[in-house]
VOBA-1610 file (N, C-alpha, C; in pm, whole numbers, padded with zeros to 5 digits, always signed):
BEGIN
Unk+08780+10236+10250Unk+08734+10373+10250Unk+08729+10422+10106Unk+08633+10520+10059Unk+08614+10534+09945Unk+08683+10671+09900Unk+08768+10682+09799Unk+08825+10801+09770Unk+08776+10848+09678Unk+08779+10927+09641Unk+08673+11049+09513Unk+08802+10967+09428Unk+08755+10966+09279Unk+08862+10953+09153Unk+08928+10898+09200Unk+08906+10757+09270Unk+09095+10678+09256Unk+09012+10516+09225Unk+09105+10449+09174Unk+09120+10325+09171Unk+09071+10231+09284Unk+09016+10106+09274Unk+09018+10022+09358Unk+09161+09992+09439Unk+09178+09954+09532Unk+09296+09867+09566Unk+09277+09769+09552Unk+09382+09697+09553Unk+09414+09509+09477Unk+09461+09477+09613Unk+09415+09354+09686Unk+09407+09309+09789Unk+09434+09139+09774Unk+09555+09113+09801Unk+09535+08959+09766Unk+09553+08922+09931Unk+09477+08836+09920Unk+09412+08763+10068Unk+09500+08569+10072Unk+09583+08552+10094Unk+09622+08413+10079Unk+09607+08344+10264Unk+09476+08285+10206Unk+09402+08199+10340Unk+09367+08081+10249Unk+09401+07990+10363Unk+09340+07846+10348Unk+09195+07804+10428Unk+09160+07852+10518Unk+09051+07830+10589Unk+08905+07887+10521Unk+08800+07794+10461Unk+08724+07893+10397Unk+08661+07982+10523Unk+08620+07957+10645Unk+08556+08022+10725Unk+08633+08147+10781Unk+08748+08156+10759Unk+08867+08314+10801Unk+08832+08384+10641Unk+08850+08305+10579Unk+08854+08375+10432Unk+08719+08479+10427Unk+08609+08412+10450Unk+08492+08425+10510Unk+08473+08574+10588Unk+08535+08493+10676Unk+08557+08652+10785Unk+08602+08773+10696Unk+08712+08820+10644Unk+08776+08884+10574Unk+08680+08918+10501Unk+08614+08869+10436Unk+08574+08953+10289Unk+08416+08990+10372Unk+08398+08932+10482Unk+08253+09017+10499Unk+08325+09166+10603Unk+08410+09097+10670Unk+08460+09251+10752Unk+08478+09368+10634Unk+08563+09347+10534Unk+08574+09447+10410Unk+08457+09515+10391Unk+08343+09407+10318Unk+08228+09453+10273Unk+08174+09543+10352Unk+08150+09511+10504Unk+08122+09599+10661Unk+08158+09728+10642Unk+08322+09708+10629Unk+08374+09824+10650Unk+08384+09931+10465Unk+08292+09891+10388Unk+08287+09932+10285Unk+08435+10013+10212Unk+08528+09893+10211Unk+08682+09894+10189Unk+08663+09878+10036Unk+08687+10002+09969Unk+08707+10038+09813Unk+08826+09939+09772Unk+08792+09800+09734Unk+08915+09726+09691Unk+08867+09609+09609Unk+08928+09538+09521Unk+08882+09393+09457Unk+08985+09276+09547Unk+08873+09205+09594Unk+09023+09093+09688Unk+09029+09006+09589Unk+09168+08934+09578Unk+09164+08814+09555Unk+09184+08701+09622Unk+09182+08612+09595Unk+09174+08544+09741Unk+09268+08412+09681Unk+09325+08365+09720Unk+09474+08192+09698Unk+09407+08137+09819Unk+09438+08022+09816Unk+09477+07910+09910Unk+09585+07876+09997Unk+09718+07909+09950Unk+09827+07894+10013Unk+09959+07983+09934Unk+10063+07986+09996Unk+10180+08053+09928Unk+10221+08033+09754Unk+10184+07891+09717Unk+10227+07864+09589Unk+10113+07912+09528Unk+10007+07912+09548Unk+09919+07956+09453Unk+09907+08129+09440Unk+09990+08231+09551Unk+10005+08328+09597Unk+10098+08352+09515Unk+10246+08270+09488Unk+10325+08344+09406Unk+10283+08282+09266Unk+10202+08183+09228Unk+10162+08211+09071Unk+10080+08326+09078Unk+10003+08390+09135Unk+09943+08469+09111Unk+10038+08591+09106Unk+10090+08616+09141Unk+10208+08762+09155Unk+10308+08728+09024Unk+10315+08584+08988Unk+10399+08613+08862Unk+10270+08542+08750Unk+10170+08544+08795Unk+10053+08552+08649Unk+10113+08425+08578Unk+10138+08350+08643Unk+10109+08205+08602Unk+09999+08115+08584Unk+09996+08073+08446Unk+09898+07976+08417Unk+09785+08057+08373Unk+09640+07967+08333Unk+09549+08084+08291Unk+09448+08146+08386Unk+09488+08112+08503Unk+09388+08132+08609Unk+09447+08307+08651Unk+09571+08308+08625Unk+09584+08399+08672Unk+09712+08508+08600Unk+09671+08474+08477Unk+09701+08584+08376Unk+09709+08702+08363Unk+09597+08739+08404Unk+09591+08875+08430Unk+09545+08934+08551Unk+09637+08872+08635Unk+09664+08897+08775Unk+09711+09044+08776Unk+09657+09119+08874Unk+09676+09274+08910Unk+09815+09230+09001Unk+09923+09345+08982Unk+09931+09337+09175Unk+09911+09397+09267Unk+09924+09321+09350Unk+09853+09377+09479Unk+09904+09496+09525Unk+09828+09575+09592Unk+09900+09706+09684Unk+09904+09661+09829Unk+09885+09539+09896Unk+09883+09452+09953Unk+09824+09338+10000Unk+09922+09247+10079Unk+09868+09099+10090Unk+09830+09077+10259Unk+09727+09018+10266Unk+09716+08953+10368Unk+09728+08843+10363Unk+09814+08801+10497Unk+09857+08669+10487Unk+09887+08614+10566Unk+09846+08444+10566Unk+09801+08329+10701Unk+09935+08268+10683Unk+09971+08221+10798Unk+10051+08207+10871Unk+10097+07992+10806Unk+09964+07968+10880Unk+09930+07815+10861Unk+09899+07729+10743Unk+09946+07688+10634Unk+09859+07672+10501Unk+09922+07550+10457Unk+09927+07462+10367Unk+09926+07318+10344Unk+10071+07384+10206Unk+10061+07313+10137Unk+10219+07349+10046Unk+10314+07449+10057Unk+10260+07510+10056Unk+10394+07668+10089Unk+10310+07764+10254Unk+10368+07744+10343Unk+10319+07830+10440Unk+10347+07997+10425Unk+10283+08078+10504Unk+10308+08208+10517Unk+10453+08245+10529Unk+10557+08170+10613Unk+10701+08217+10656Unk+10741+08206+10501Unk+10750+08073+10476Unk+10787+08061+10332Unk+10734+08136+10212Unk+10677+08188+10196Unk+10601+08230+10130Unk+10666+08383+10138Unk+10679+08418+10239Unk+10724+08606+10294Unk+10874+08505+10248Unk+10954+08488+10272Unk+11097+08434+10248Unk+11117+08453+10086Unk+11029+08433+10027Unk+11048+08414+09874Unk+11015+08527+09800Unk+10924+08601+09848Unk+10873+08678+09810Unk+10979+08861+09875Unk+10965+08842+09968Unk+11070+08953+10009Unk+11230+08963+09976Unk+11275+08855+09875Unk+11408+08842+09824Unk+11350+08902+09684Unk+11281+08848+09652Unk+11213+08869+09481Unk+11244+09037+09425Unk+11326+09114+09400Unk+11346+09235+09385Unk+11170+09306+09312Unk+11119+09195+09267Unk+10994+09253+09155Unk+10883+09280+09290Unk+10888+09166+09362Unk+10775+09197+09453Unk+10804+09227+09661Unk+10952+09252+09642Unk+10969+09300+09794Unk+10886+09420+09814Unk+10859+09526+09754Unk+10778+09653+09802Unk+10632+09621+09833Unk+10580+09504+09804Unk+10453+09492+09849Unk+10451+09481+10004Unk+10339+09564+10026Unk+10325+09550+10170Unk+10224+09394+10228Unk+10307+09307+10291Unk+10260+09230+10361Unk+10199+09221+10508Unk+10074+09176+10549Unk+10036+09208+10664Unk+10005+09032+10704Unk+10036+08990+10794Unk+10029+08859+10841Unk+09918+08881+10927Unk+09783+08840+10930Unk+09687+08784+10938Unk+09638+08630+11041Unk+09675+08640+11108Unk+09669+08496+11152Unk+09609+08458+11335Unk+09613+08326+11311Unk+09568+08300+11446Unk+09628+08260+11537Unk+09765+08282+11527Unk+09915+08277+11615Unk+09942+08380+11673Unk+09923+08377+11828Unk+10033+08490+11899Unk+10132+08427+11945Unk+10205+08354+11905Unk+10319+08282+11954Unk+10426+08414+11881Unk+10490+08422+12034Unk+10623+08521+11968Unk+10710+08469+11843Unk+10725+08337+11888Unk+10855+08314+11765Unk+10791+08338+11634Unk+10672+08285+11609Unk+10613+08372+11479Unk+10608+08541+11429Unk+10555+08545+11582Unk+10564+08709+11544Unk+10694+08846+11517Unk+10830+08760+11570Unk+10961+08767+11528Unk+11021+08714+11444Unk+10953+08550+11380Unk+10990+08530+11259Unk+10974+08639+11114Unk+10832+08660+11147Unk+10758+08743+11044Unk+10806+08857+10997Unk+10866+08922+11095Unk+10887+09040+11112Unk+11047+09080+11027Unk+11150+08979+11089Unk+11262+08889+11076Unk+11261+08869+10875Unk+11126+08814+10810Unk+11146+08791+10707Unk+11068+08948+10612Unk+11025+09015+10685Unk+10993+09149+10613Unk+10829+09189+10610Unk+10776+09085+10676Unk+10667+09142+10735Unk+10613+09253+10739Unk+10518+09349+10693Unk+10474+09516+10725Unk+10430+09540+10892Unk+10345+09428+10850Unk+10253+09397+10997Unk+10234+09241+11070Unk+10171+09236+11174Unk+10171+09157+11194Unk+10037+09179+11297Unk+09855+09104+11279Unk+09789+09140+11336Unk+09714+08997+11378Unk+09719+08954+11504Unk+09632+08794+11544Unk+09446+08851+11552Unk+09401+08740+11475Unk+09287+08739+11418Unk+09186+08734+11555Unk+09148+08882+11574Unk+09019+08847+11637Unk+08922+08788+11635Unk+08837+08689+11782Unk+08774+08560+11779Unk+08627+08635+11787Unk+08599+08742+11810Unk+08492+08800+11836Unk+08465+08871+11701Unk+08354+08914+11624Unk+08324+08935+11499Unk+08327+09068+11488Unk+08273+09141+11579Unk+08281+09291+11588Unk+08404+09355+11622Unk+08478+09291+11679Unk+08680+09297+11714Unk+08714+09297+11583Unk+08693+09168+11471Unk+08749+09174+11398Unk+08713+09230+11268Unk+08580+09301+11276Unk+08536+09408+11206Unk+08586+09548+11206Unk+08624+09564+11351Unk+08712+09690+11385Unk+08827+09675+11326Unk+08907+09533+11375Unk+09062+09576+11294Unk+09027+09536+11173Unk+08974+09525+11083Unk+09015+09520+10911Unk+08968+09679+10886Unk+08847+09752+10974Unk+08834+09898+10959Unk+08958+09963+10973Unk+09047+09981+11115Unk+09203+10007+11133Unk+09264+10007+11016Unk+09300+09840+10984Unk+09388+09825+10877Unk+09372+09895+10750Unk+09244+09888+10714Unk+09139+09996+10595Unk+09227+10171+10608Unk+09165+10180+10742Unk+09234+10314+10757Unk+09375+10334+10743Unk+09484+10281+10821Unk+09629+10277+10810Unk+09660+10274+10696Unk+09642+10148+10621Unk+09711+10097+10455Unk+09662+10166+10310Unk+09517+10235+10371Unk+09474+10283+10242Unk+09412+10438+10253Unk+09446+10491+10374Unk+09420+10644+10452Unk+09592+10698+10442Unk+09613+10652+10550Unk+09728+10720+10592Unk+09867+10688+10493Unk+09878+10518+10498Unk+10001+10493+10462Unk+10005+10573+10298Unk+10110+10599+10246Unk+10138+10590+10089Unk+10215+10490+10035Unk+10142+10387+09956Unk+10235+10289+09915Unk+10231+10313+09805Unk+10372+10198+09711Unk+10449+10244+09631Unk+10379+10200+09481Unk+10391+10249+09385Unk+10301+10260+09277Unk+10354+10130+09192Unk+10219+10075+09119Unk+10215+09933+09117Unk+10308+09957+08984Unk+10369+09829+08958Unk+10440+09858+08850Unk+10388+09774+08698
//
């Protein structure tokens, strides 16, 4: 959603699937979501990016939040929220788990490791155009999150 005089939001997207990744950034575009995504591959490349490791990602923003997959090849999503929600620098980021798991024990793991949200990826395109609109609205309407540091 577009606000008079404000900033983009910083959106880091950590998906491994190019075709979800896919999804995501055209639902945004849809829902004309005032934000720059970035987009990782998996958890390790998620926390070089949050600590601006290496030169790829130097001048890494941070995020005002992450979406984030569950399933991913070196560092998964649990792990990934585990490391990151101890981290005193980056626990206030709001994390939203993203994924294609409704298996409870995930969705109580997640939650369990500090999770914001937790939303299973609609299979229908216009479903899942609606919830990244929702999420648009909630995280960057309503919610007030905490000022980047």
């Amino acid at each position: 959603m577009l606000i008079e005089n404000s900033q983009p939001f910083d959106i880091l997207l950590v998906e491994d699937e190019p075709a979800d990744a896919h999804l995501v950034k055209s639902a945004l575009k849809e829902n004309k979501v005032y934000c720059h995504l970035h987009h990782v591959l998996d958890g390790r490349d998620a926390l070089g990016f949050l600590r601006r490791e290496g030169d790829a990602y130097k001048n890494a923003p941070q995020p005002d939040l992450i979406l984030l997959d569950l399933n991913m090849p070196r560092m998964n999503g649990r792990e990934f929220l585990s490391v990151i929600k101890t981290d005193e620098q980056f626990s206030a980021i709001p994390v939203v788990v993203l994924t294609t798991s409704d298996v409870e024990r995930d969705v109580v793991a997640s939650y369990k490791l500090g999770a914001a949200s937790y939303i299973t990826k609609p299979v229908d395109m216009a479903q899942f155009i609606d919830a990244i609109r929702q999420l648009d609205n909630y995280w960057f309407t309503l919610t007030r999150l905490p000022k980047k540091s």
